[in-house]
TORSEMI-75734 format. One record per residue: residue number from 1; residue in one letter; chain; y, z negated, x of N, C-alpha, C in turn. Coordinates in steps of 0.05 Angstrom, whole numbers, plus 5000, padded with zeros to 4 digits. Each point is the difference from the previous one (the first is absolute). Layout:
% TORSEMI-75734
{pt NUM, A, A, {Y, Z, X}, {Y, Z, X}, {Y, Z, X}};
...
END
This chain:
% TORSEMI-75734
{pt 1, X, A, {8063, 8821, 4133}, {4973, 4995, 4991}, {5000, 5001, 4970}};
{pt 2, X, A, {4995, 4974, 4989}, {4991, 5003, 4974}, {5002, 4971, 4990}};
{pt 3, X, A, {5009, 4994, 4974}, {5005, 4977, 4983}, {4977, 4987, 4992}};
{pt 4, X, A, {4990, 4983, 5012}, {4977, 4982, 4995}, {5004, 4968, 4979}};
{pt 5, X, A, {4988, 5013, 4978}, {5007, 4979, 4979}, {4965, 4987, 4992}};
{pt 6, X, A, {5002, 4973, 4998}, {4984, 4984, 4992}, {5006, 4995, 4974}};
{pt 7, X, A, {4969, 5005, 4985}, {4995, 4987, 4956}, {4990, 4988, 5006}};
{pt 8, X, A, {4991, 4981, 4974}, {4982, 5000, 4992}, {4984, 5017, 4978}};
{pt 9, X, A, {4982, 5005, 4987}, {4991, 5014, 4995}, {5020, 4994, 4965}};
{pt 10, X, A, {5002, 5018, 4992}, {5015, 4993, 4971}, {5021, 5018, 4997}};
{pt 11, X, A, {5018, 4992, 4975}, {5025, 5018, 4995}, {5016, 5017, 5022}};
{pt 12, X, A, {5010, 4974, 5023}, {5018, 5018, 5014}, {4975, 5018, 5021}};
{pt 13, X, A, {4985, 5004, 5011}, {4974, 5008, 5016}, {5005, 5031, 4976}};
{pt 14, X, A, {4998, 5001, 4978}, {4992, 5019, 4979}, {5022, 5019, 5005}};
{pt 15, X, A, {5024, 4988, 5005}, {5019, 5020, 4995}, {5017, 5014, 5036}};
{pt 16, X, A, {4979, 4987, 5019}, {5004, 5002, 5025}, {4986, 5025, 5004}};
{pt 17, X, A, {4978, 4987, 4992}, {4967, 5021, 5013}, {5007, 5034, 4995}};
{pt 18, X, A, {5005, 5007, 4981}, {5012, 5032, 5002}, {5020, 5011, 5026}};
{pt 19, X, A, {5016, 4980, 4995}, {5019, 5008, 5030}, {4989, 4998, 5019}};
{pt 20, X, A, {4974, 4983, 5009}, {4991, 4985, 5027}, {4995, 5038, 5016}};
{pt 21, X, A, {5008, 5003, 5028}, {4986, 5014, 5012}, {4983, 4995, 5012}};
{pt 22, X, A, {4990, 4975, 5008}, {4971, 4987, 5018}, {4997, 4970, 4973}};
{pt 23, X, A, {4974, 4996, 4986}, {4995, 4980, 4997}, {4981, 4984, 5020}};
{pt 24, X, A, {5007, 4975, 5004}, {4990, 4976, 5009}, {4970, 4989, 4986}};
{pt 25, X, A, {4976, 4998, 4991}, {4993, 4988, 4977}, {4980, 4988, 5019}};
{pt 26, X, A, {5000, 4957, 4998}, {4990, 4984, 5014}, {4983, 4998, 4976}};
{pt 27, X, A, {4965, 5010, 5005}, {4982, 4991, 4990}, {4986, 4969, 5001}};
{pt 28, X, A, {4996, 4992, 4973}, {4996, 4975, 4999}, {4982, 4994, 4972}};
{pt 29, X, A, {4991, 4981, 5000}, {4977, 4995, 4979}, {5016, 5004, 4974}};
{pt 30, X, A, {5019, 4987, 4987}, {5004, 5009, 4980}, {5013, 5013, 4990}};
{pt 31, X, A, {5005, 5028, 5017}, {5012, 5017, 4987}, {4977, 5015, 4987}};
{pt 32, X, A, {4981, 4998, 5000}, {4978, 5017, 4986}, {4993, 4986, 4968}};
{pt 33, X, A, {5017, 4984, 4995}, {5006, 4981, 4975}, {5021, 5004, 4989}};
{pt 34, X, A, {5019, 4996, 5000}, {5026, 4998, 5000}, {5010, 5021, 4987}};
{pt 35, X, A, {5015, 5007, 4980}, {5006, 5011, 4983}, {5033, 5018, 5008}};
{pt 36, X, A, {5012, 4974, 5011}, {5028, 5022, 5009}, {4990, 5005, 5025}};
{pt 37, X, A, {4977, 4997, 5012}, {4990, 5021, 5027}, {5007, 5023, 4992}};
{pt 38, X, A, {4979, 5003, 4984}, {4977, 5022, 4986}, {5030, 5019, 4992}};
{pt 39, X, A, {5016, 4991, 4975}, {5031, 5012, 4995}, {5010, 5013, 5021}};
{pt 40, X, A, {5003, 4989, 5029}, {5017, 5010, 5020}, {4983, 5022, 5009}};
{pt 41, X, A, {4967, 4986, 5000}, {4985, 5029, 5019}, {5009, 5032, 4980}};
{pt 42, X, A, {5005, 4984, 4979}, {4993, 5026, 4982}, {5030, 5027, 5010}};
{pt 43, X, A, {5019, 4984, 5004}, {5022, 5015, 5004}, {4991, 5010, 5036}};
{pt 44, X, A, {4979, 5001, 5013}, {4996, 5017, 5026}, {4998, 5027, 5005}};
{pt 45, X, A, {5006, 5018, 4987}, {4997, 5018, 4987}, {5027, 5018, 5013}};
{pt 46, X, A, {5011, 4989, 5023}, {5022, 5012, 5015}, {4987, 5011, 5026}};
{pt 47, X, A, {5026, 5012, 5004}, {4987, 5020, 5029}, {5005, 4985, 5032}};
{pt 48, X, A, {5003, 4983, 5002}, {5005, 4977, 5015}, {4976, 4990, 5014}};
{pt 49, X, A, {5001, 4989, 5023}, {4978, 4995, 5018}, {4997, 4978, 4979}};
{pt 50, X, A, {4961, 4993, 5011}, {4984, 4966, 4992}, {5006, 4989, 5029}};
{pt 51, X, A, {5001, 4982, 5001}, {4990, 4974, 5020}, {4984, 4988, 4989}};
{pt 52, X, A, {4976, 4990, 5010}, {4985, 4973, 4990}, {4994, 4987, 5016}};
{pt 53, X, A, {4997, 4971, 5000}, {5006, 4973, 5018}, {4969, 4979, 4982}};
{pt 54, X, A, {4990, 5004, 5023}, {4983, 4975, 4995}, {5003, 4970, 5012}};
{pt 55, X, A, {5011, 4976, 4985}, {5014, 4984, 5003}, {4971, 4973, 5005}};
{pt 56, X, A, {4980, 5013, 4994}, {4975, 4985, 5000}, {4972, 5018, 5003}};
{pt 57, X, A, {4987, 5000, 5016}, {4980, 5007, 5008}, {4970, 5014, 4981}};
{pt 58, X, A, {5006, 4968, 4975}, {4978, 4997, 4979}, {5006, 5020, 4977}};
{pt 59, X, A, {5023, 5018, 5006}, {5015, 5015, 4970}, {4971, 5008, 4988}};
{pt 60, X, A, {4993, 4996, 4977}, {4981, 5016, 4983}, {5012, 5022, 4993}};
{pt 61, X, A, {4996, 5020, 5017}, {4997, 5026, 4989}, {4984, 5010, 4973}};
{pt 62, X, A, {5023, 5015, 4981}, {4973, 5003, 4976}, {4987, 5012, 5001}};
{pt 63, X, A, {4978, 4994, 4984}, {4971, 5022, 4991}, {5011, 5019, 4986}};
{pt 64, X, A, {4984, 5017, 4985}, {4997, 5027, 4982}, {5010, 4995, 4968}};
{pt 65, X, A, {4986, 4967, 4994}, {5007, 4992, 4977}, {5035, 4995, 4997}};
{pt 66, X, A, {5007, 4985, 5022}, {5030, 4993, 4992}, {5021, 5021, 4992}};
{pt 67, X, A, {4987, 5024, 5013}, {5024, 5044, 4992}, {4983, 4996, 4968}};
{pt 68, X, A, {4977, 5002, 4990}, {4994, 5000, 4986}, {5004, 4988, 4972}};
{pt 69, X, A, {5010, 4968, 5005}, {5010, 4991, 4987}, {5029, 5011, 4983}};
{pt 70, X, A, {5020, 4988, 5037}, {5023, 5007, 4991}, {5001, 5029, 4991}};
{pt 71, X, A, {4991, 5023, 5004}, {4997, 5020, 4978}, {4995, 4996, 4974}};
{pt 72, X, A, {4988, 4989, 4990}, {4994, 4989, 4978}, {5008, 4980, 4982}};
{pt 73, X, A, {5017, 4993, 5006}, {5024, 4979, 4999}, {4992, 4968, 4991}};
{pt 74, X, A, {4978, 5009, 5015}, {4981, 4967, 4995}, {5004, 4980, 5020}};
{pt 75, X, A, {5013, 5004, 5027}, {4996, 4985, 5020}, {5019, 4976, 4999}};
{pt 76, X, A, {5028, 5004, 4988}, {5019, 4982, 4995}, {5010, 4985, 4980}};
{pt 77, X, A, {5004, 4977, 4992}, {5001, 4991, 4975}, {5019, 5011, 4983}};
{pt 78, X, A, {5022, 5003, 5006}, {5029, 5016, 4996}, {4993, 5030, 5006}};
{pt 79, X, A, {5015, 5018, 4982}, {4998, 5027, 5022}, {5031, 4992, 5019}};
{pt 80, X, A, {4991, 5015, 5017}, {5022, 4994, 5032}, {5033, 5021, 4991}};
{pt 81, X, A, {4981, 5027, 4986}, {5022, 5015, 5007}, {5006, 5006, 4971}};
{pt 82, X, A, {5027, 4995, 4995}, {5009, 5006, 4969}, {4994, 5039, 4998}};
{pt 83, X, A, {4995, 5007, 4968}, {4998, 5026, 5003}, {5006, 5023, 5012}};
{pt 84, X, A, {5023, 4990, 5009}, {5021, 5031, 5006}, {4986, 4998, 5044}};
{pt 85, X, A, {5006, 4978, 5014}, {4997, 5012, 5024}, {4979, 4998, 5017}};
{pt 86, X, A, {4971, 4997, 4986}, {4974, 5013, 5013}, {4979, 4994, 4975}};
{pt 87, X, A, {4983, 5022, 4994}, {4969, 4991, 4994}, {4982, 4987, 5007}};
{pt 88, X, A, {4986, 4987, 4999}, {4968, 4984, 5002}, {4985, 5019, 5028}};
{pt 89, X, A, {5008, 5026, 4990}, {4982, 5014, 5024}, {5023, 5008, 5031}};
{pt 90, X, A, {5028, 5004, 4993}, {5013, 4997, 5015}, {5003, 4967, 5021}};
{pt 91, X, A, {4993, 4974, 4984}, {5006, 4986, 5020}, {4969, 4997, 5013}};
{pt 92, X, A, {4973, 5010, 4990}, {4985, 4995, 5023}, {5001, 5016, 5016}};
{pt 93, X, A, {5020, 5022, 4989}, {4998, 5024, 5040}, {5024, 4987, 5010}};
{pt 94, X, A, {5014, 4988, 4992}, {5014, 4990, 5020}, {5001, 4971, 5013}};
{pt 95, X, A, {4976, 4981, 4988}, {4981, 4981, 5010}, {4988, 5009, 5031}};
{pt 96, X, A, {4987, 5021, 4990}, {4983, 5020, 5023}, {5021, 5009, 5023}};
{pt 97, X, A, {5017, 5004, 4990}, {5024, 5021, 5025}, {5007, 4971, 5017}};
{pt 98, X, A, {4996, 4979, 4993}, {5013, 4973, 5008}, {4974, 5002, 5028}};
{pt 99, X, A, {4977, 4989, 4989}, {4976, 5003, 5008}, {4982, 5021, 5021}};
{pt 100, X, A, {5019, 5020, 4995}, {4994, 5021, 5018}, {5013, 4994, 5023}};
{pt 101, X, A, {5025, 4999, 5003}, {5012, 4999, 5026}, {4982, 4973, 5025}};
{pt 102, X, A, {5008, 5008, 5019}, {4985, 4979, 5024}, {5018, 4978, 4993}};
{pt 103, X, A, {4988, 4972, 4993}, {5015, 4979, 5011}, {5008, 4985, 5022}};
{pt 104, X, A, {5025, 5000, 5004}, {5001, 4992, 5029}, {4993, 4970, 4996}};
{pt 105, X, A, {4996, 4990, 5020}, {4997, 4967, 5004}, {5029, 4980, 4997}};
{pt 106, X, A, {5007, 4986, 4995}, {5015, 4970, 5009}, {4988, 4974, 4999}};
{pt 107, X, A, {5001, 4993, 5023}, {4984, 4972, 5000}, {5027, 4976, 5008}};
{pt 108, X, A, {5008, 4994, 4973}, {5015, 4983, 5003}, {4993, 4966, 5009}};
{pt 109, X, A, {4982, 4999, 5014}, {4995, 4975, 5008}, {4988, 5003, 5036}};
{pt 110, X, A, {5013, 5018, 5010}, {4990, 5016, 5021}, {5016, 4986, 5026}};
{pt 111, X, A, {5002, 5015, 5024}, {5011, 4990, 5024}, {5034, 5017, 4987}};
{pt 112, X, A, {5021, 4999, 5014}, {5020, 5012, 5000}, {5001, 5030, 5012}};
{pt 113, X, A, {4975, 5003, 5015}, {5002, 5024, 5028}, {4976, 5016, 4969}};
{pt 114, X, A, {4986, 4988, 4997}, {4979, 5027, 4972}, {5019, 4992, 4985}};
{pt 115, X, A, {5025, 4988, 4982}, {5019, 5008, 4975}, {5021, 5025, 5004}};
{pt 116, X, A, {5003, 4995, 5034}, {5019, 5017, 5010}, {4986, 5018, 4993}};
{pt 117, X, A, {4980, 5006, 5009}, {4979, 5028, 5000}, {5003, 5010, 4980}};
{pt 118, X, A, {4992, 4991, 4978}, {4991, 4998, 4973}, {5026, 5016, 4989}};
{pt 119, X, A, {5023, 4979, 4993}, {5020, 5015, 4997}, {5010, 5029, 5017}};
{pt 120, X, A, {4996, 5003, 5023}, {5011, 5027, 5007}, {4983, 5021, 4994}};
{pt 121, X, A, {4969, 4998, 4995}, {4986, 5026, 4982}, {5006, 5000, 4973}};
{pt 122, X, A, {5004, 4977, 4986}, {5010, 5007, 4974}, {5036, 5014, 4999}};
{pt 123, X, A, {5009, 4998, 5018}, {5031, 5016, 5006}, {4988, 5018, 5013}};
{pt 124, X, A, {4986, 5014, 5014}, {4999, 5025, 5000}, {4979, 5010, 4974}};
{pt 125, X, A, {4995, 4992, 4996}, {4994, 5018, 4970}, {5020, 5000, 4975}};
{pt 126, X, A, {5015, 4987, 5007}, {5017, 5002, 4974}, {5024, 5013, 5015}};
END
């Protein structure tokens, strides 16, 4: 199969994500804040499957403003990505490429028989 490694989002996540052949990415409220998110989305930019995992039901999907922002390099207090490995307009298409894919579900507070579930469509997609 394939070497399944758990980040967190940050340094070592940065220097993984190029190699990743399938990323994992569990959507959650503050990664749409979060500054070494934003850093790691920016390095997505590989030829490697998405997975996306909705870990909560309520995820606020963004509006039009939030691509628009982070294009514009207004959305984050810090910029996320040092000069050299993405632009302002590179990390909101790859905000979007996050966003595009279907999220699968995990309902971690579920029966054992829907986690089972849960987990075996997220392994066959990855």
């Amino acid at each position: 199969l394939g070497r399944a490694v758990g980040l967190e989002w940050g340094p070592a996540a940065w220097e993984a994500v190029p190699q990743a052949s399938v990323l994992a990415v569990l959507l959650n409220r503050e990664m749409l804040h979060d500054e070494s998110v934003a850093h790691t989305v920016g390095l997505l930019a590989y030829p490697g499957e998405l997975v996306t995992i909705m870990t909560s039901m309520d995820f606020p999907f963004p509006a039009q403003n939030f691509y628009d922002d982070v294009q514009k390099g207004e959305h984050f207090q810090k910029r996320p990505c040092p000069p050299g490995p993405c632009s302002d307009e590179e990390l909101a298409t790859a905000f979007r490429s996050i966003f595009r894919v279907l999220a699968l579900p995990f309902s971690k507070h579920a029966s054992r028989g829907k986690i089972d579930l849960e987990i075996r469509e997220i392994g066959r997609r990855m």
